[in-house]
C-alpha positions as CSV (number, residue, x, y, z in Angstrom):
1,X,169.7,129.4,-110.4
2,X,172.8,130.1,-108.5
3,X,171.0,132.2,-105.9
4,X,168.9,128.8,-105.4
5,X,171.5,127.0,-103.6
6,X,171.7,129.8,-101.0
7,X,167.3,129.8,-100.6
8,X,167.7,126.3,-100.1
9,X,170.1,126.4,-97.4
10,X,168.0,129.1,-95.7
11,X,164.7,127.0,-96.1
12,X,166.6,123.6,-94.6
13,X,167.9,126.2,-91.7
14,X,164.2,127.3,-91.3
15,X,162.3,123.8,-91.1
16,X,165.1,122.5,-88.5
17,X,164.7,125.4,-86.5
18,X,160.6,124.6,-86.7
19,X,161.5,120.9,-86.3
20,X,163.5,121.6,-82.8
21,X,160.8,123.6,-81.7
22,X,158.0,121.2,-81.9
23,X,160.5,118.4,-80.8
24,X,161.0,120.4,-77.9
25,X,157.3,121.1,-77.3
26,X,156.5,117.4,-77.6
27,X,159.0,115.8,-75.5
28,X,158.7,118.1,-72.7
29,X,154.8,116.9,-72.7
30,X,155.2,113.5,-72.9
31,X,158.2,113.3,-70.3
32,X,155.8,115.6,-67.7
33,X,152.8,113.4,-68.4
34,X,155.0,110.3,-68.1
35,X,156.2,111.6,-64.8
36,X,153.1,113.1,-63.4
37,X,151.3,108.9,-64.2
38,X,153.9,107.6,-62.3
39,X,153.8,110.0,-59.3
40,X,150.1,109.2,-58.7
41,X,148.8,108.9,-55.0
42,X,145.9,106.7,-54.2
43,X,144.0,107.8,-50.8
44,X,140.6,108.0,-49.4
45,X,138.2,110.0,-50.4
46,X,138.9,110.9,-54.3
47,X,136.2,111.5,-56.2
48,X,134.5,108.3,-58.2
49,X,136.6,106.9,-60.5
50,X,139.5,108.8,-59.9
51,X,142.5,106.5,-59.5
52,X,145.5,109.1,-58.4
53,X,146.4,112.9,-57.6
54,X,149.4,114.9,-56.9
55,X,150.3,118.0,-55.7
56,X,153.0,120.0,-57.5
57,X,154.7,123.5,-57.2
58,X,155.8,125.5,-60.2
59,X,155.8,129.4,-61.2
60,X,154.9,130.3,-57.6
61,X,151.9,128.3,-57.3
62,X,150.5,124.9,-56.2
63,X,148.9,122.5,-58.6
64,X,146.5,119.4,-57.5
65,X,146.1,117.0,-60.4
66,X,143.7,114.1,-60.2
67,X,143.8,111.2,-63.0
68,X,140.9,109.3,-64.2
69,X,141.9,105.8,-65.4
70,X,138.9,105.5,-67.5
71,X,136.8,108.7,-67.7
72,X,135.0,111.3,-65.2
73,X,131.5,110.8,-64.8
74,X,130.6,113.8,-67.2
75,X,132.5,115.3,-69.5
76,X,134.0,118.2,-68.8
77,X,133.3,121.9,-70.0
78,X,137.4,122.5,-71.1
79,X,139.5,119.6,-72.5
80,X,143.1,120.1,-73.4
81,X,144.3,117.9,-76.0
82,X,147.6,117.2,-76.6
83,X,148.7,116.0,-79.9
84,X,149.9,118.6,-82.5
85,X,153.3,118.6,-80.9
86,X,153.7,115.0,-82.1
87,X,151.7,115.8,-85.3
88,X,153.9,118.8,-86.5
89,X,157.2,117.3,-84.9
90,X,156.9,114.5,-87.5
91,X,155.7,116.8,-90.2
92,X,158.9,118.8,-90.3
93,X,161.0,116.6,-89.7
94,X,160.1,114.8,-92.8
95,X,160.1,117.8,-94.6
96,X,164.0,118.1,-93.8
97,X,164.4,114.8,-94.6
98,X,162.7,115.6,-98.2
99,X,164.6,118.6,-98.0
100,X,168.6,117.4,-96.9
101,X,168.5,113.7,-98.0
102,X,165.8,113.0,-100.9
103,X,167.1,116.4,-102.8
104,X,170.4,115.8,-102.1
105,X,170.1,112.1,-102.6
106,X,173.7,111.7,-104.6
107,X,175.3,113.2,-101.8
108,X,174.2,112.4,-98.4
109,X,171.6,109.4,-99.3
110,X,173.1,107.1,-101.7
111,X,176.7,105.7,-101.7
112,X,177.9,103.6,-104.6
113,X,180.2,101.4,-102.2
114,X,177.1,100.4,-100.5
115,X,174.3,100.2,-103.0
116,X,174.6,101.9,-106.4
117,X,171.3,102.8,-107.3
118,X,169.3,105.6,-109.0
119,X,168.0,109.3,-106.2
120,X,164.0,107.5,-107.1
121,X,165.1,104.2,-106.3
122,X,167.1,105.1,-102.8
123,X,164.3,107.8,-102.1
124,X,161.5,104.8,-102.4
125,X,163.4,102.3,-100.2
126,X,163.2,105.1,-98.0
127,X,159.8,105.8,-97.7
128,X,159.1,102.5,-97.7
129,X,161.3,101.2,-95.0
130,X,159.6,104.2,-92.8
131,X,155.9,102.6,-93.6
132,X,156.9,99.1,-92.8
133,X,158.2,99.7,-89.3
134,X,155.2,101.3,-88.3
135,X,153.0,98.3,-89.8
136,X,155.2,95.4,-88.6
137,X,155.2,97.6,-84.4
138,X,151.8,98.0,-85.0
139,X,151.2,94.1,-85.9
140,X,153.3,93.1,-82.8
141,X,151.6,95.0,-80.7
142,X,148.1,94.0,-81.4
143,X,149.3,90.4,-81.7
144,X,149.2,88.2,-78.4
145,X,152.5,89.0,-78.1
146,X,151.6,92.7,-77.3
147,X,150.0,91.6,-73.9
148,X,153.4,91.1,-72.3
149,X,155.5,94.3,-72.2
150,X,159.0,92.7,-71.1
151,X,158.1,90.2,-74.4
152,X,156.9,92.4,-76.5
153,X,160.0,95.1,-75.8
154,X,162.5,92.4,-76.7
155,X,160.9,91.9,-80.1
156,X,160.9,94.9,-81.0
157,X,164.6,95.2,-80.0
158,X,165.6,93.2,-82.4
159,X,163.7,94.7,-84.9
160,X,166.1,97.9,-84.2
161,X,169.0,95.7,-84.5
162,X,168.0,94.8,-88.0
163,X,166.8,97.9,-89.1
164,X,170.2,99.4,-87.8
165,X,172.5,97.1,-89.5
166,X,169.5,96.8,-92.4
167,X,170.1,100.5,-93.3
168,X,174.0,100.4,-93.2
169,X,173.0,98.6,-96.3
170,X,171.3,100.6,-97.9
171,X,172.9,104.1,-97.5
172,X,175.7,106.3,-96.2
173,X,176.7,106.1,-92.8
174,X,175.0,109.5,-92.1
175,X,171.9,108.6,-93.4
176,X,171.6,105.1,-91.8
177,X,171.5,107.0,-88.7
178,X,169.1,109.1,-89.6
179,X,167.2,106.6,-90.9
180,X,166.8,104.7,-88.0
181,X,165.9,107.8,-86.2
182,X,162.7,108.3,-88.3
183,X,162.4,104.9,-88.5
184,X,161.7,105.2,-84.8
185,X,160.0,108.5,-84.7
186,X,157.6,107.6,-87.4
187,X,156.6,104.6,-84.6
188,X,156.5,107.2,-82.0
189,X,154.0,109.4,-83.8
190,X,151.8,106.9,-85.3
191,X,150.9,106.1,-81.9
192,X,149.6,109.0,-81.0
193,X,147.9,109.4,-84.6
194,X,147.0,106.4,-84.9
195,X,146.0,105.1,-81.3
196,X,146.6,107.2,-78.6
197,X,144.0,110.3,-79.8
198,X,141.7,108.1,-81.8
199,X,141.1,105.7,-78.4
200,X,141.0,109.1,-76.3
201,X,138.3,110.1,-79.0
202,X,136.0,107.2,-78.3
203,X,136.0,107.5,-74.5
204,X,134.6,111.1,-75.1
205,X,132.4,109.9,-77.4
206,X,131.1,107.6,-74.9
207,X,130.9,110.4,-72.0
208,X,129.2,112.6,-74.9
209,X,126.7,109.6,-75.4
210,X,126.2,108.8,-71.5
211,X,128.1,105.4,-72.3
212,X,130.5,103.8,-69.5
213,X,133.7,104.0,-72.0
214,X,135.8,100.4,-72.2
215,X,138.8,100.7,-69.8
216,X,140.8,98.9,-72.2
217,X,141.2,101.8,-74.8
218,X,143.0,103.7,-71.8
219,X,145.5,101.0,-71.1
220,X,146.2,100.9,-75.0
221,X,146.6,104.4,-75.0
222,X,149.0,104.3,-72.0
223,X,151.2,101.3,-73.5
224,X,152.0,103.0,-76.7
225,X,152.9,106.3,-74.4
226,X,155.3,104.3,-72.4
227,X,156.7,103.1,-75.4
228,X,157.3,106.8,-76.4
229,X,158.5,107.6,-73.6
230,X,161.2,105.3,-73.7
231,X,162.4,105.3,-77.6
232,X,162.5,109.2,-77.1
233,X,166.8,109.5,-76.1
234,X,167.8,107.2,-78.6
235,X,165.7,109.3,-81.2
236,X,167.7,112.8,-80.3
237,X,171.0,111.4,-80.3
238,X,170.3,109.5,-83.8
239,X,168.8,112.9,-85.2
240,X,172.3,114.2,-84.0
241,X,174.5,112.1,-85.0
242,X,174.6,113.6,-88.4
243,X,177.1,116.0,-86.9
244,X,179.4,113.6,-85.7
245,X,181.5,111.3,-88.0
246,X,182.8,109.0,-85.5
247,X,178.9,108.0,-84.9
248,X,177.7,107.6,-88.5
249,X,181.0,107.4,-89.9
250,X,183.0,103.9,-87.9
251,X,183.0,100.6,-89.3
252,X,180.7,99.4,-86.0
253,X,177.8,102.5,-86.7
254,X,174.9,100.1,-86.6
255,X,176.3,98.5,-83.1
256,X,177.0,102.1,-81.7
257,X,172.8,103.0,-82.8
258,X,171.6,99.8,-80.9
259,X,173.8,100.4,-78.0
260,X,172.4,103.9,-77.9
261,X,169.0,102.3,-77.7
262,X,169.9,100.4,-74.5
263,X,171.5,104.0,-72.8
264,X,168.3,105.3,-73.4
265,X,166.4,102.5,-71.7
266,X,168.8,102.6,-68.5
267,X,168.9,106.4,-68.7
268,X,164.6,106.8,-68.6
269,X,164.7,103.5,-66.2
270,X,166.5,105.9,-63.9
271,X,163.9,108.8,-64.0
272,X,160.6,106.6,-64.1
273,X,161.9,104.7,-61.1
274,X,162.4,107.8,-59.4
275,X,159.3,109.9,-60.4
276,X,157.3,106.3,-59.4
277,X,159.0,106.7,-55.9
278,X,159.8,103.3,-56.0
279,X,164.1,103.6,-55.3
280,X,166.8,105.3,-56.7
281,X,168.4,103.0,-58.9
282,X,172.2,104.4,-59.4
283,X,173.0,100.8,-61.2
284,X,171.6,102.7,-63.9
285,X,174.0,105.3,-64.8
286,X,177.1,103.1,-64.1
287,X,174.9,100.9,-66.9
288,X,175.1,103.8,-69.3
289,X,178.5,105.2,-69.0
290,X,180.0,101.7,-69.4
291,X,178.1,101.4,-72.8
292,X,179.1,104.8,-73.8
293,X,182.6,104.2,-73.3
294,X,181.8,100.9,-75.5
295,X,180.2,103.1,-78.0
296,X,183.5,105.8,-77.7
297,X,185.7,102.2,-78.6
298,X,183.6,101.4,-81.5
299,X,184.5,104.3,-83.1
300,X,187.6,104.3,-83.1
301,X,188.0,101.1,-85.3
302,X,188.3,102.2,-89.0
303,X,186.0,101.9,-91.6
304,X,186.8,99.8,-94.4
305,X,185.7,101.0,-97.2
306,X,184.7,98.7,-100.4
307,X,185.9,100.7,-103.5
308,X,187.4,104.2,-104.6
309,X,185.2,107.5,-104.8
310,X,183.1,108.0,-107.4
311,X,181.8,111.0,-109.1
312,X,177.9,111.3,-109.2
313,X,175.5,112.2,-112.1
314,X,175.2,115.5,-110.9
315,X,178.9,116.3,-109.8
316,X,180.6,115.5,-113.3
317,X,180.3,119.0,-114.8
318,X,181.7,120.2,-112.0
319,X,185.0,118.2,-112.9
320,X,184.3,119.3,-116.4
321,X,184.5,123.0,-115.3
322,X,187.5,125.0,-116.7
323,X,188.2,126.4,-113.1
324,X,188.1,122.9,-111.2
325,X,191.9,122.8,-111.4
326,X,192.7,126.0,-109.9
327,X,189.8,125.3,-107.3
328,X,191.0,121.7,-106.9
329,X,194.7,123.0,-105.8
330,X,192.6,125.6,-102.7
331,X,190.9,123.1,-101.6
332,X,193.6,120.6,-101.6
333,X,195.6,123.4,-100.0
334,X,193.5,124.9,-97.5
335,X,190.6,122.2,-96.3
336,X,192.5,118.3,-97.2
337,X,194.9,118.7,-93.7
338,X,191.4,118.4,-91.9
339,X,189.1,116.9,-94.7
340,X,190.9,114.0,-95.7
341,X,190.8,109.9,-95.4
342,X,193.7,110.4,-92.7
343,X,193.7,114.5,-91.4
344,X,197.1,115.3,-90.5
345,X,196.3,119.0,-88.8
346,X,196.7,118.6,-85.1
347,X,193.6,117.7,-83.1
348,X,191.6,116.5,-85.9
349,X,191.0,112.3,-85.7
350,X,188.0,112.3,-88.1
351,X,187.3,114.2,-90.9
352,X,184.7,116.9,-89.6
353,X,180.9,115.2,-90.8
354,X,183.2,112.9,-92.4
355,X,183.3,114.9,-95.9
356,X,186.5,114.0,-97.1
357,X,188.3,116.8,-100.0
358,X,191.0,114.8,-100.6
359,X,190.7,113.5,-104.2
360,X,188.9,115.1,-107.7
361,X,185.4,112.9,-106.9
362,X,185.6,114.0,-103.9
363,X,186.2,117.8,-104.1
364,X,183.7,117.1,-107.0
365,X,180.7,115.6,-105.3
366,X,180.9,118.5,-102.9
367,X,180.6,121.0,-105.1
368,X,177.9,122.7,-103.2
369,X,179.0,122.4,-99.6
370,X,182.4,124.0,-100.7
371,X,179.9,127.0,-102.3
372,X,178.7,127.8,-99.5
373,X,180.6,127.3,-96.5
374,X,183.7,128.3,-97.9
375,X,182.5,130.7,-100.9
376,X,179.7,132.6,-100.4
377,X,180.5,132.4,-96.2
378,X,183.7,132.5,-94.4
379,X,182.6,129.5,-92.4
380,X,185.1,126.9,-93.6
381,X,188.0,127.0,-92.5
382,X,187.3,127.9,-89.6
383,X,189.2,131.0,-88.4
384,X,190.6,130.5,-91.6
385,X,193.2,129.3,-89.7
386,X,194.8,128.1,-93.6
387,X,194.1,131.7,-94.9
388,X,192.2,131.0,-97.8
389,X,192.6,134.9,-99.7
390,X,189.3,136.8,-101.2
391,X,190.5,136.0,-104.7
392,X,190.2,131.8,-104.2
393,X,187.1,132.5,-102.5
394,X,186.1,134.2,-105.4
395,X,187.2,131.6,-107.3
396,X,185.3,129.1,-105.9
397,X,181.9,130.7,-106.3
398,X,182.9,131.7,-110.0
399,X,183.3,127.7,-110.6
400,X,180.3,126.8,-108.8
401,X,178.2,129.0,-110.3
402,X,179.3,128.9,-113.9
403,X,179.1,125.0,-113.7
404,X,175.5,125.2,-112.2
């Protein structure tokens, strides 16, 4: 049972190394593809129905690409599709959400101050939350509201400003972040699952059948990738921000995620204005560092928090345990200078991830992080710059595991 805790790690470890690598694999394809549409050159003489090409230079050879707006005359002998990069991205990363925040629910999902309700309860306003932002995008979209883009991206905005402060809500800091990053992401992959492939399906089906396929399933196809292509920055930087407190963790968290959402509009501005050849707007960046520096005041105003800690279902027998007291004084000893409501040890602002060891719920409710980064590992502290000795080491995996 005890040796559980340690697989568990390892498999969380193994599907967010999976999950960076599709992530990785996906947004390099959809960033090229966005740059290489927006690069196109018209001139005489393309073949029929070709709208654009360009010539490009990579790994010591030349490449001429030529786009079709609707379709080539025939269809051709090879086709490369390009979709289980988005399929598989979303895939694991919903397995580590499963994984960190539905199995873990009492710790990094639900906090009593916020909402106190049951791990089935939290884990179903998740999942539900997730299905209805890709219904109410998709419902914009095909509304008559979806045939103006500047329109239709200011909706949607504020649908992200709801859904940020919407999930602050709901759950811990850390996982209202991460929320809203799946939140988004879920949007992102539905469209290719949902309408990006399946339209790309019926102009081959049309080539296949010696139909003329309907332009308008390309121009679908190539809305909904634009749209990727610009919710992808904010996306990383939510999926990060579980590692950094003063994002998930400030009073203003839901304000810092929607201002993220606006860097990440002036930051691909930038590069699609650039790869269109149409300027280089510099505006841009001043744009971005301004708001970041507004993000970096944010959160630095503190948290107010609505009650005292409180010890979950699943953390009491770890208070119960006859070596909490012992383990209690260690951690109080050794970690609460950096892991505390206020950290006192010089350099340290924010409580690292914002897990705070300062009181019995607390020490408590962590029961398993304290296992393994500062039992069974030598990872906290770090250095162990407090010299924690092997024997409280020891005695920290002896009171986790006996509790267990």
């Amino acid at each position: 049972m005890n040796d559980f805790a340690l697989w568990w790690d390892w498999l969380a470890f193994g599907v967010r190394w999976l999950h960076v690598i599709t992530a990785i694999a996906w947004i390099g394809s959809s960033f090229y593809f966005i740059a290489l549409d927006l690069g196109l050159h018209k001139r005489p003489g393309l073949p029929e129905g070709a709208y654009g090409e360009e010539w490009q230079v990579h790994g010591g050879g030349f490449y001429h690409v030529q786009k079709y707006l609707v379709a080539p005359a025939q269809m051709p002998e090879h086709l490369t599709w390009f979709k289980w990069e988005a399929y598989f991205t979303w895939m694991t990363g919903f397995a580590l959400l499963a994984i960190v925040y539905y199995a873990g629910a009492e710790l990094y999902l639900i906090d009593p101050n916020v909402l106190d309700v049951s791990a089935p309860v939290a884990i179903f306003l998740s999942l539900a939350s997730l299905a209805f932002g890709w219904i109410v995008y998709d419902l914009l979209c095909r509304s008559p509201l979806g045939m103006n883009d500047t329109r239709l991206m200011l909706v949607l905005f504020v649908v992200l400003v709801f859904m940020a402060w919407g999930y602050t809500q709901l759950f811990t800091g850390r996982a209202a972040l991460l929320h809203l990053g799946a939140f988004t992401a879920t949007i992102m992959s539905a469209n290719v699952f949902m309408v990006i492939i399946p339209n790309q399906k019926i102009v081959v089906a049309d080539l296949i059948a010696g139909r003329k396929p309907d332009a308008k399933y390309g121009r679908i196809a190539k809305t909904r990738s634009l749209h990727n292509n610009y919710l992808t920055l904010p996306v990383i930087f939510l999926m990060l921000s579980n590692h950094y407190p003063l994002a998930f963790a400030t009073e203003f968290n839901w304000v810092i995620a929607v201002l993220v959402f606006l860097m990440g509009v002036s930051i691909r501005h930038y590069f699609n204005t650039v790869h269109a050849r149409k300027g280089n707007p510099t505006w841009t960046w001043l744009v971005t560092a301004i708001l970041f520096i507004l993000v970096m005041w944010l959160s630095t105003v503190p948290k107010v928090l609505t009650g005292e800690d409180r010890v979950s279902a699943g953390a009491e027998r770890f208070l119960a345990s006859a070596h909490f007291e012992p383990v209690r004084d260690t951690v109080l000893g050794r970690c609460s200078m950096c892991h505390a409501a206020e950290p006192f040890w010089d350099g340290v602002y924010q409580a690292p991830k914002n897990v705070r060891l300062d009181s019995d719920a607390a020490i408590a409710n962590h029961a398993r992080e304290i296992y393994l980064q500062a039992g069974r590992s030598h990872a906290m502290p770090p250095g162990n710059l407090t010299g924690v000795t092997p024997e409280e080491r020891a005695l920290i995996v002896a009171w986790f595991e006996e509790a267990r």
